[in-house]
N, C-alpha and C positions, 0 to 999 in steps of 0.2 A: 481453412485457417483455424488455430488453434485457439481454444480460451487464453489471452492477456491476461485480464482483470482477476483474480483468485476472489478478494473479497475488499470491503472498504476497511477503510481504518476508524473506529468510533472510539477514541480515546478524548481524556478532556482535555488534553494538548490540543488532539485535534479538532475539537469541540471550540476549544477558543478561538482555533487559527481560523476556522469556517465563519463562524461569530465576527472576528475582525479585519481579516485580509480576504475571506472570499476562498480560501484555498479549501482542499478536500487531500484527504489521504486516503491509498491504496495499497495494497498487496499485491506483487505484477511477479508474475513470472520470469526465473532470473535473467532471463535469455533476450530479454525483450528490450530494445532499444524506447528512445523519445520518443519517436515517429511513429514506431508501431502503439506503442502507449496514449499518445494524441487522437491518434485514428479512433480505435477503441475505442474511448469515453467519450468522443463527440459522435461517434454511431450509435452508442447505447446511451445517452443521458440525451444527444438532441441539442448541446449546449458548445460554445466556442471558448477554448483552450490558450491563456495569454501565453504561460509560460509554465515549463514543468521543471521538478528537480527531482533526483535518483538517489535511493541509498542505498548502496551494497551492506547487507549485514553476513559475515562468516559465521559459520557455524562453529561455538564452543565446542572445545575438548573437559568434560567434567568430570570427577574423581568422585564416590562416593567407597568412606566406609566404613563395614557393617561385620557383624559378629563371624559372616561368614566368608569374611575376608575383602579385598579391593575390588568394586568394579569402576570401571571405565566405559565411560558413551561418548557420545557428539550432540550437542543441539542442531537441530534443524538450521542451515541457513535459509535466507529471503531476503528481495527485493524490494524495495519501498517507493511507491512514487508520491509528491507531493504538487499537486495541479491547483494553480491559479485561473480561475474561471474571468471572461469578458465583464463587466462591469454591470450590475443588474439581473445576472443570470445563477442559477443556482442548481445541486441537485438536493432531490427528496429520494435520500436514503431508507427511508422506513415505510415507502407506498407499498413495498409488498410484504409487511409482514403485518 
């Protein structure tokens, strides 16, 4: 089985959403359904999974330009998950660093 999980999401959006509703943000791999997502993070944090939601982000077409004429790239796309954890249950993001 492959890595799901790529990395957490530590923003202060996210920071609040954790703080008030319980919920945690991820980076998941685009490929990766609910179910496989759920799995995951209840085998690696140990914790039980209310409800999750997905964000498809496409990756930008950007224009940049410069003395020595146009160039043109893409941004990275990625997958977002946002998990609501069982009531009383939490992860500790920062134990290994």
């Amino acid at each position: 089985m492959h890595q799901i999980l790529i990395r957490p999401l530590i923003t202060e959006k996210m920071s609040n959403l954790t703080a008030d509703h319980n919920q945690y943000g991820f980076l998941v791999i685009p490929k990766a359904n609910k179910i496989e997502i759920t799995k995951a993070i209840e085998d690696k944090f140990n914790v039980h999974v209310v409800d999750i939601r997905t964000v498809n982000h496409p990756g930008k077409t950007k224009t940049q330009f410069r003395k020595s004429g146009r160039f043109t790239g893409k941004t990275a796309k990625y997958k977002k998950a946002i998990v609501t954890l069982r009531e009383g249950e939490s992860i500790d993001l920062f134990e290994e660093v």
